[in-house]
C-alpha angles and dihedrals in degrees: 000000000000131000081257085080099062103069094117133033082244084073098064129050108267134125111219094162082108080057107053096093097043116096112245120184104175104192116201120207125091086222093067090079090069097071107077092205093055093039095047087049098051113087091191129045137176138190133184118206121208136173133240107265086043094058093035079057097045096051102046084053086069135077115226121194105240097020129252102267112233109285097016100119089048087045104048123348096059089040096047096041082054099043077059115050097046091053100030106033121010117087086010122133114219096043129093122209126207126200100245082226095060111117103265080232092065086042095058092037092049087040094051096043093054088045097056090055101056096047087057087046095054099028110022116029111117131211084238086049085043089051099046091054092053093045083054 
């Protein structure tokens, strides 16, 4: 199996039939970590890490309308993807960061599993659930 596979939750082995009736927004976009109000409202936050020649390759796979001007990624995307990480990401509780070289397959299995448990946490944990952890 590739990471090709990987593309949809029904790829992987996980039951989100407990799911189906719990309201999920999942937001894109790295930037969105640097508005307090979105990041305190989301239970739930990822961030993938790459390094410089990986996002330089990225982005020249792309096609931009209108194009990227010469310099501008040395200019402004890898500053800016920098700048925010070190004041948005980086030494901040609430947010799990992944290495941009681990295998897409172990990203969706670590994401799901921590999403899972915060939906139980928020959706199906019991006061008999919540007894039983303190008796323990």
């Amino acid at each position: 199996m590739n990471d090709d596979d990987f593309c949809m939750i029904s790829c992987l082995d996980f039951d989100n039939s407990k799911y189906s009736h719990v309201p999920i927004l999942i937001l894109e976009g790295f930037t969105l970590f640097e508005c307090e109000p979105i990041f305190d409202r989301c239970n739930v936050r990822f961030f993938l890490t790459l390094v410089e020649e990986e996002c330089r390759a990225r982005r020249t796979e792309r096609t931009y309308d209108p194009p990227d001007i010469p310099g501008y990624f040395d200019a402004a995307i890898w500053p800016g993807y920098v700048n925010h990480y070190s004041n948005f990401i980086q030494n901040r509780t609430g947010v799990t960061v992944f290495d941009g070289k681990t295998p897409i397959k172990d990203v969706w299995t670590q994401s799901l599993e921590i999403i899972a448990c915060r939906l139980n946490e928020k959706y199906f944990f019991s006061e008999n659930d919540a007894k039983k952890s303190i008796i323990a």
